[in-house]
C-alpha positions in Angstrom: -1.6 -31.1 -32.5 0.2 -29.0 -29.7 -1.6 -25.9 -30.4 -4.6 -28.0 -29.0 -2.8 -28.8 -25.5 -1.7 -25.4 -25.2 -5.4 -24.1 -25.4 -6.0 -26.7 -22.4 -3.6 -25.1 -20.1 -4.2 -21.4 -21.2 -7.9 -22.1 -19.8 -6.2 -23.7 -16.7 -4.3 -20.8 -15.4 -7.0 -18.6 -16.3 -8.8 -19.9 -13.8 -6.2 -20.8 -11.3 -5.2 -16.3 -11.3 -9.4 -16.1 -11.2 -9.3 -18.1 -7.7 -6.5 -16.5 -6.4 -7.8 -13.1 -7.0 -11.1 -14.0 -5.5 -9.3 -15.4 -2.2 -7.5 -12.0 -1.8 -10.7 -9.9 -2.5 -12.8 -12.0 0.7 -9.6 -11.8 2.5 -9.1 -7.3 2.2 -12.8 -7.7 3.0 -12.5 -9.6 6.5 -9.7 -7.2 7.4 -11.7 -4.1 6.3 -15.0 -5.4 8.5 -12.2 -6.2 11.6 -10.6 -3.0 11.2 -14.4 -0.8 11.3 -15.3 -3.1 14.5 -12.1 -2.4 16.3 -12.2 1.7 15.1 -16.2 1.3 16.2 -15.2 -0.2 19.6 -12.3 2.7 20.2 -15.2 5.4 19.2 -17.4 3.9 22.2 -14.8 3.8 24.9 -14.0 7.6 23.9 -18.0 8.3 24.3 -18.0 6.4 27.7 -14.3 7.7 28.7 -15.6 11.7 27.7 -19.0 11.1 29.5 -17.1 10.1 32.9 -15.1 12.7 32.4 -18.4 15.2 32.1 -19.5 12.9 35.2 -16.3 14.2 37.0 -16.6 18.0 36.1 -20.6 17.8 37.4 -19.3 16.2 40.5 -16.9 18.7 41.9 -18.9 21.8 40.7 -22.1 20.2 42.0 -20.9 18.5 45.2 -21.3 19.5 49.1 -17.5 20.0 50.0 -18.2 20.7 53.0 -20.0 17.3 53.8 -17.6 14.7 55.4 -19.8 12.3 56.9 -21.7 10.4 53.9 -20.2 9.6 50.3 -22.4 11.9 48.1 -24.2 10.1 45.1 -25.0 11.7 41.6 -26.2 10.7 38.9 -25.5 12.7 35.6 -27.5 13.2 32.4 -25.4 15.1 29.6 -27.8 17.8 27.9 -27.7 16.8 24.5 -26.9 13.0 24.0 -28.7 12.1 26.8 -25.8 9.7 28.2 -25.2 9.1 31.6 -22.7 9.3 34.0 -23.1 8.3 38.1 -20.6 7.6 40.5 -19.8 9.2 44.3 -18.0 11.8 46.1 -16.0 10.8 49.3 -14.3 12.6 52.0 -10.7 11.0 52.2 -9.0 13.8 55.2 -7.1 16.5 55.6 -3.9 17.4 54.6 -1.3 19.9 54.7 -0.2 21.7 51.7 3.4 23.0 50.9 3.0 25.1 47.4 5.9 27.0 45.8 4.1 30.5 46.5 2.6 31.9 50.0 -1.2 31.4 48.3 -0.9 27.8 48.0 0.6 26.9 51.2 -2.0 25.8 54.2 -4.6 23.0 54.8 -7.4 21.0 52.0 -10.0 19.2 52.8 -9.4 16.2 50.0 -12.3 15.1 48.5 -12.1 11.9 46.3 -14.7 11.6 42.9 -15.6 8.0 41.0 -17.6 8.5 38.2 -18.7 5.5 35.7 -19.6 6.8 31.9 -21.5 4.5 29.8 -21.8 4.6 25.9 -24.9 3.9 24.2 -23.6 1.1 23.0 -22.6 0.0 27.1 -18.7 1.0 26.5 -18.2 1.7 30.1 -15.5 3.9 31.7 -14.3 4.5 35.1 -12.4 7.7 36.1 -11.1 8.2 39.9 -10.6 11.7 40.7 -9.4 13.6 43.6 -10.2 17.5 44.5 -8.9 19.5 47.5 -10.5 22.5 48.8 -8.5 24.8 50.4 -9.6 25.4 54.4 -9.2 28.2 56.7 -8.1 26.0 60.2 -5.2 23.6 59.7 -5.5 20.1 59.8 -6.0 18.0 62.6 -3.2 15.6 62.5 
């Protein structure tokens, strides 16, 4: 007669371990989906963080620096992936420079660079940038 009851109970906690093991596989799978969304989201705001970057370089090599009246626009369009990146260049003064060696000492024109990356997923990223170029007459202040 007990060899009956314990059959009972050995199919009870047989299926009690079952449920438990099932609630811990659908639980490492939630936390493996979260974790691909988050490493997903991190890969787009590199892509949008490296395209305003791009949008920076294409700015100062491409802009008028000599231009201090109007903010210059451009818009950007990386050769490859086809991702864009826009912002302005603006004219922000003159100001003296005091370098460590004789070259670097004298008067720049500071020139100030927003660009906006997007991702293709529309990750966006802002970068403010600011350039000087060096000028011959000192400034005016």
């Amino acid at each position: 007669m007990k060899m009956q009851k314990q059959r009972g109970i050995a199919l009870v906690i047989g299926l009690v371990m079952l449920m438990i093991l099932t609630i811990m596989g659908v639980s490492s799978m939630s936390n493996t989906t979260l974790q691909l969304k988050i490493a997903r989201n991190t890969q787009e705001q590199n892509i949008a963080f490296q395209t305003a970057l791009a949008g920076i370089d294409f700015a100062i090599s491409n802009a008028d620096l000599t231009n201090q009246d109007t903010p210059q626009a451009f818009n950007y369009v990386m050769p490859v992936s086809a991702l864009t990146a826009s912002g302005t260049t603006t004219y922000l003064g003159c100001t003296r420079v005091f370098g460590g060696s004789i070259d670097r000492a004298g008067s720049q024109n500071v020139f100030q660079t927003i660009s906006t990356g997007l991702s293709p997923s529309g990750s966006r990223s802002v970068i403010v940038s600011a350039v000087g170029k060096p000028t011959p007459a000192a400034c005016q202040n």
